[in-house]
Every structure is written in C-alpha cells, then in structure tokens.
FITORKE-338659 format. One record per residue: residue number from 0; residue in three letters; x, y, z of N, C-alpha, C in turn. Coordinates in Angstrom, 3 decimals. Layout:
N
atom num: NUM; residu: ALA; n_u: X; n_v: Y; n_w: Z; ca_u: X; ca_v: Y; ca_w: Z; c_u: X; c_v: Y; c_w: Z;
...
This chain:
61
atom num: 0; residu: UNK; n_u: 15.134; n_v: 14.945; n_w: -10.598; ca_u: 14.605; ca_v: 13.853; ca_w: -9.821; c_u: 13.414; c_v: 13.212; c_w: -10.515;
atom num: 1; residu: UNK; n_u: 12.343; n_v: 14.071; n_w: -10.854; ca_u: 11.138; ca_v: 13.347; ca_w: -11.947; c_u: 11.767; c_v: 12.443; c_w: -12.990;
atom num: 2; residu: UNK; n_u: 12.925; n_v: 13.112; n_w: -13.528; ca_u: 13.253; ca_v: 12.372; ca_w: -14.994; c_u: 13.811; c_v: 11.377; c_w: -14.601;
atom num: 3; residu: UNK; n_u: 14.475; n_v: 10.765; n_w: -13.079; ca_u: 15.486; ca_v: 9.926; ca_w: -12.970; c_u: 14.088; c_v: 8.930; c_w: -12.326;
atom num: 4; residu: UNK; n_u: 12.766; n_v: 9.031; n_w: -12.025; ca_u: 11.956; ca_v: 8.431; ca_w: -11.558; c_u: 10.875; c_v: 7.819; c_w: -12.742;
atom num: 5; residu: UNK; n_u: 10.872; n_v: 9.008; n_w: -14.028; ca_u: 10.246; ca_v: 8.511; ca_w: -15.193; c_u: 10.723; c_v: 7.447; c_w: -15.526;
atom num: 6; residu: UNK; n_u: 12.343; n_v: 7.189; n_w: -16.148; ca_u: 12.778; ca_v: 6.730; ca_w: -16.566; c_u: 13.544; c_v: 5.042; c_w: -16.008;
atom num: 7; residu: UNK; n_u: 13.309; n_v: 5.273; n_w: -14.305; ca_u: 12.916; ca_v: 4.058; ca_w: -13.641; c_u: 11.946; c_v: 3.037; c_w: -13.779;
atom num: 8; residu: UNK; n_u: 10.938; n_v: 3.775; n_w: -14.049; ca_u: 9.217; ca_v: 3.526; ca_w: -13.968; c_u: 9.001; c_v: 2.676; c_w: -14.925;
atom num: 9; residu: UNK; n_u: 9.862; n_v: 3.397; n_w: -16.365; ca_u: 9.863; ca_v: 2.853; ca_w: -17.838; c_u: 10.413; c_v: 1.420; c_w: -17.673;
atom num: 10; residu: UNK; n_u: 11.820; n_v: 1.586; n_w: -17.206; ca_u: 12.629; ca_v: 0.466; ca_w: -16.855; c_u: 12.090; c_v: -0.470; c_w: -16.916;
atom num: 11; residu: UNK; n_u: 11.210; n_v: -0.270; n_w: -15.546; ca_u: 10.330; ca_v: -1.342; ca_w: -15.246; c_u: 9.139; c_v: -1.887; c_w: -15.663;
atom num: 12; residu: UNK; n_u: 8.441; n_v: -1.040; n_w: -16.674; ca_u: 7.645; ca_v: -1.918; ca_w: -17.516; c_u: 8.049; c_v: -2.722; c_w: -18.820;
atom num: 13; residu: UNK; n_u: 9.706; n_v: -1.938; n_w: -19.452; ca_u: 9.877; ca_v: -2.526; ca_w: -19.852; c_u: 10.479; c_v: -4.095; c_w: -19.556;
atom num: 14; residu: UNK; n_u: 10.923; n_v: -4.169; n_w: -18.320; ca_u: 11.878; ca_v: -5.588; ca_w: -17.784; c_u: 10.513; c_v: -6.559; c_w: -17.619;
atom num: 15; residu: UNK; n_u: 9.334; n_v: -6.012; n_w: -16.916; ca_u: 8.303; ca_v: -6.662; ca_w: -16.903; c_u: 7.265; c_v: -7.256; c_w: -18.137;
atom num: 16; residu: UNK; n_u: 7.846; n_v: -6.860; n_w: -18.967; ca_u: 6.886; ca_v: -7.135; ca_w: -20.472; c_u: 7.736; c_v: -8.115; c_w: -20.826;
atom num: 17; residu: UNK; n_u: 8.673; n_v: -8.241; n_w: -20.496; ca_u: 9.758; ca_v: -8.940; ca_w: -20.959; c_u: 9.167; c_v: -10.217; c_w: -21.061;
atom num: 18; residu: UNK; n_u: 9.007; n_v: -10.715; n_w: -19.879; ca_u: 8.632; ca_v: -12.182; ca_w: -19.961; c_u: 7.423; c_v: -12.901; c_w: -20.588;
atom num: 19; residu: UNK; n_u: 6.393; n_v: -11.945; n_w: -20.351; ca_u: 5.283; ca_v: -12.385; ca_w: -21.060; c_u: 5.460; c_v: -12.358; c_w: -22.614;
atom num: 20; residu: UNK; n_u: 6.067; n_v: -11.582; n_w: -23.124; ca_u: 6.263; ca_v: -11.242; ca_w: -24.490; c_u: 6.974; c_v: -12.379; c_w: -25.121;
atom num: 21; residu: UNK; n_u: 7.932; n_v: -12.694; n_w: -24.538; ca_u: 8.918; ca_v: -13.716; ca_w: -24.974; c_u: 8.867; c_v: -15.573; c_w: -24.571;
atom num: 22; residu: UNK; n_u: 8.053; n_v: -15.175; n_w: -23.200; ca_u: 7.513; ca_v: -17.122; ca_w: -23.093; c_u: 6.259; c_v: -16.742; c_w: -22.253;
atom num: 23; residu: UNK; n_u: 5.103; n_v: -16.344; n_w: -23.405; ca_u: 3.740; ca_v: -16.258; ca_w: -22.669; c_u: 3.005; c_v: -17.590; c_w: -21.282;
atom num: 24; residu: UNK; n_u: 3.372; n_v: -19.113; n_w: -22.018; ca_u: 3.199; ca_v: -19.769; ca_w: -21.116; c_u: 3.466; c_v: -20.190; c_w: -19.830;
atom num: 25; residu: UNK; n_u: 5.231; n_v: -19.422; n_w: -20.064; ca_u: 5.475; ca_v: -19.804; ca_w: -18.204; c_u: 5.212; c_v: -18.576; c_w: -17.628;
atom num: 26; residu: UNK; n_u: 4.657; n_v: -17.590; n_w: -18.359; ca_u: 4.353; ca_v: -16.185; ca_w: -17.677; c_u: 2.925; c_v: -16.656; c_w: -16.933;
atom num: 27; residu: UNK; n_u: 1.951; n_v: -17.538; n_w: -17.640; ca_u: 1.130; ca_v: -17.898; ca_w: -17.257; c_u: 0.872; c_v: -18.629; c_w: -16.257;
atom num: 28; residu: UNK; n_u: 1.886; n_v: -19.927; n_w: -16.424; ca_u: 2.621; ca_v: -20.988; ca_w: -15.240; c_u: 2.402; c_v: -20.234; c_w: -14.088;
atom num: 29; residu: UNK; n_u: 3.476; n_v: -19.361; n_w: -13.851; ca_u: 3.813; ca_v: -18.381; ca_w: -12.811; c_u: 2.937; c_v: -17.615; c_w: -12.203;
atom num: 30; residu: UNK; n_u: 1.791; n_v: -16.888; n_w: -13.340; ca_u: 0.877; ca_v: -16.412; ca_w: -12.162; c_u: 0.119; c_v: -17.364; c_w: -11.558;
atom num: 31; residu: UNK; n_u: -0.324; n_v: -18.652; n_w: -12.405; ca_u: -1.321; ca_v: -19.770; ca_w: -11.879; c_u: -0.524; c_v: -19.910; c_w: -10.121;
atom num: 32; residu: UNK; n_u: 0.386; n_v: -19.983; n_w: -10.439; ca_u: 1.128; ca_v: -20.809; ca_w: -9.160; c_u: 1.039; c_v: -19.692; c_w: -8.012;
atom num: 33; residu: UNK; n_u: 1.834; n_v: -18.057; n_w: -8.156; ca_u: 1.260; ca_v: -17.260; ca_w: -7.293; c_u: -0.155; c_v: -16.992; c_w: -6.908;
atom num: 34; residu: UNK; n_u: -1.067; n_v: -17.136; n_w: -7.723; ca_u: -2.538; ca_v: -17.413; ca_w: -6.880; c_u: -2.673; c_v: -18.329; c_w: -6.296;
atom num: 35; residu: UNK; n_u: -2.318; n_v: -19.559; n_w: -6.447; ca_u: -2.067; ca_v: -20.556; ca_w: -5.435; c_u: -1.380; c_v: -20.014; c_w: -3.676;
atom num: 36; residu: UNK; n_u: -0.483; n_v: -19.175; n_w: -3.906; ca_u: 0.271; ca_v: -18.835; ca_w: -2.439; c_u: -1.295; c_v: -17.944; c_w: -1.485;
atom num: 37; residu: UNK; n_u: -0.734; n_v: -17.752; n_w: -0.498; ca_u: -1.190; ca_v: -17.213; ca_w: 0.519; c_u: -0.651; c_v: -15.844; c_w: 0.728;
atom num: 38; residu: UNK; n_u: -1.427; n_v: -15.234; n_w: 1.111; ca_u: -1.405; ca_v: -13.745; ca_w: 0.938; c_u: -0.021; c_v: -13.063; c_w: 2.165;
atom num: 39; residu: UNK; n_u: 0.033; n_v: -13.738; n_w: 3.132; ca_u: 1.343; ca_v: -13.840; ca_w: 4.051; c_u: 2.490; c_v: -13.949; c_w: 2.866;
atom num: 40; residu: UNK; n_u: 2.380; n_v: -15.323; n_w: 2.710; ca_u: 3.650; ca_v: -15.695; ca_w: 1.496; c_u: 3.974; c_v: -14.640; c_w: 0.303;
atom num: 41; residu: UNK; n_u: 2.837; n_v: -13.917; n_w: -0.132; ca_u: 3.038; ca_v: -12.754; ca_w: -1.146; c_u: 3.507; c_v: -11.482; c_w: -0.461;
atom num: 42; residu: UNK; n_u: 3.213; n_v: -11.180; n_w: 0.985; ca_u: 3.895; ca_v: -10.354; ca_w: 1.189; c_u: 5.141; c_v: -10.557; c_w: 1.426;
atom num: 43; residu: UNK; n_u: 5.813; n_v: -11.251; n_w: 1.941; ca_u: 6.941; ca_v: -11.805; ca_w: 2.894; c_u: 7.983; c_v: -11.560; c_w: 0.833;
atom num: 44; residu: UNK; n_u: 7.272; n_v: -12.382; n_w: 0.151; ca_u: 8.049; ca_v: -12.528; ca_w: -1.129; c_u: 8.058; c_v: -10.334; c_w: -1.763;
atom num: 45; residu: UNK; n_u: 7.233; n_v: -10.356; n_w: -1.822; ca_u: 7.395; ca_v: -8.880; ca_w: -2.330; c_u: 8.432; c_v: -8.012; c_w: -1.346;
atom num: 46; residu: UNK; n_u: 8.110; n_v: -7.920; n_w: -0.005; ca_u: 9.006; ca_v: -7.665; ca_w: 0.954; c_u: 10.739; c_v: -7.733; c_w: 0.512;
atom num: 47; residu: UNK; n_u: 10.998; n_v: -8.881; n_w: 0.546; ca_u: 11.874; ca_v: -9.699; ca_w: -0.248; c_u: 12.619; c_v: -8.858; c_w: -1.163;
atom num: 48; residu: UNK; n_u: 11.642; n_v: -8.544; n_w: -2.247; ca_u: 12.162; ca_v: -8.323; ca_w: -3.494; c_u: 12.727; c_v: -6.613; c_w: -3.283;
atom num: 49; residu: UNK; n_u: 11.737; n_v: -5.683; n_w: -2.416; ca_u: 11.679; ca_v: -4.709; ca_w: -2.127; c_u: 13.132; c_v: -4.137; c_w: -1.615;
atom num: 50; residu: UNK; n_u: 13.711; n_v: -5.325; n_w: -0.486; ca_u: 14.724; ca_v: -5.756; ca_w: 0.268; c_u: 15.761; c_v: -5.418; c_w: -0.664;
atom num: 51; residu: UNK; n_u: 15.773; n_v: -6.512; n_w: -1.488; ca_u: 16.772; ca_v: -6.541; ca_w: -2.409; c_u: 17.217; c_v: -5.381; c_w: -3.461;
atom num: 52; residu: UNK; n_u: 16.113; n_v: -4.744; n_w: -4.025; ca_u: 16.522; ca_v: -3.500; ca_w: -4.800; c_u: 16.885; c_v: -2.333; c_w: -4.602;
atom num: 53; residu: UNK; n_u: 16.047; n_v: -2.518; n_w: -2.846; ca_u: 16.992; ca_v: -1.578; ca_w: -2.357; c_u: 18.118; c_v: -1.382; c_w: -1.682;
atom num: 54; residu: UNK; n_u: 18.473; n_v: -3.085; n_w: -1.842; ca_u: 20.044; ca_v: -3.059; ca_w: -1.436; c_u: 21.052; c_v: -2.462; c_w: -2.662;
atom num: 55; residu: UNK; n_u: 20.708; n_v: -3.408; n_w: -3.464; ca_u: 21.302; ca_v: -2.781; ca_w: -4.756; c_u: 21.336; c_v: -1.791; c_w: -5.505;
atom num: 56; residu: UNK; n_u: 20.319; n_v: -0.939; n_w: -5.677; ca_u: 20.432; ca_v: 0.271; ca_w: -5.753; c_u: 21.343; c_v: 1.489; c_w: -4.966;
atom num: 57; residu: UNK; n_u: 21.445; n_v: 0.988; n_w: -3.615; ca_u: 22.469; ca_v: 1.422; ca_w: -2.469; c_u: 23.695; c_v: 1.140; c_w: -3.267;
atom num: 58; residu: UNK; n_u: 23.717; n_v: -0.098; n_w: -3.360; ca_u: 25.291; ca_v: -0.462; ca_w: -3.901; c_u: 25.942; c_v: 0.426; c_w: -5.104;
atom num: 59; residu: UNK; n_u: 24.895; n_v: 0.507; n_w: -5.904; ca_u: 25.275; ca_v: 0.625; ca_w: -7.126; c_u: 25.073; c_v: 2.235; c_w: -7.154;
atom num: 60; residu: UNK; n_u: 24.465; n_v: 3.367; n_w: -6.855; ca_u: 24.822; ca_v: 4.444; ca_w: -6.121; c_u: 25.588; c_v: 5.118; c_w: -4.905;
C-alpha cells in the first residue's frame, strides 16, 4: 500500500511539472488568473477535480 501511494505521489509531481517546464508562460497565465478567483470558486473547482479522480480511479480499479 505505501509503494502504490509513493508512486502515486511521484505521478503527480511529475504530471504537475509538466506544464511549467514545457510552457512556463501560460503556467504563469494560469496562476495570475486563479488568484484572481474567489476562494468559494477555488474550492467548488478543487472539489471538482477531487470528484473526478475519484471517479476514475473507481473506474479504472
């Protein structure tokens, strides 16, 4: 279970480096614009995302 949670963890910094690495400016774009939102709107969106992976992860297990 640790190793299947390490290796999630990794996943995900690597998918997340991704973008900045490869188009620094709209990585930049993007956070400018999320500091712009409202802290409701950031949850509701993270919520969201939370939603979703753990649909798919369901699916796909």
């Amino acid at each position: 279970m640790w190793r299947d949670l390490g290796t999630a963890l990794c996943l995900v910094l690597v998918i997340e480096g991704m973008l900045p690495f490869l188009s620094p400016r709209s990585w930049k774009a993007g956070v400018r614009q999320a500091l712009a939102l409202n802290d409701r709107s950031l949850r509701v969106m993270g919520l969201a995302a939370m939603l979703c992976g753990a649909g798919l992860l369901y699916l796909i297990r």
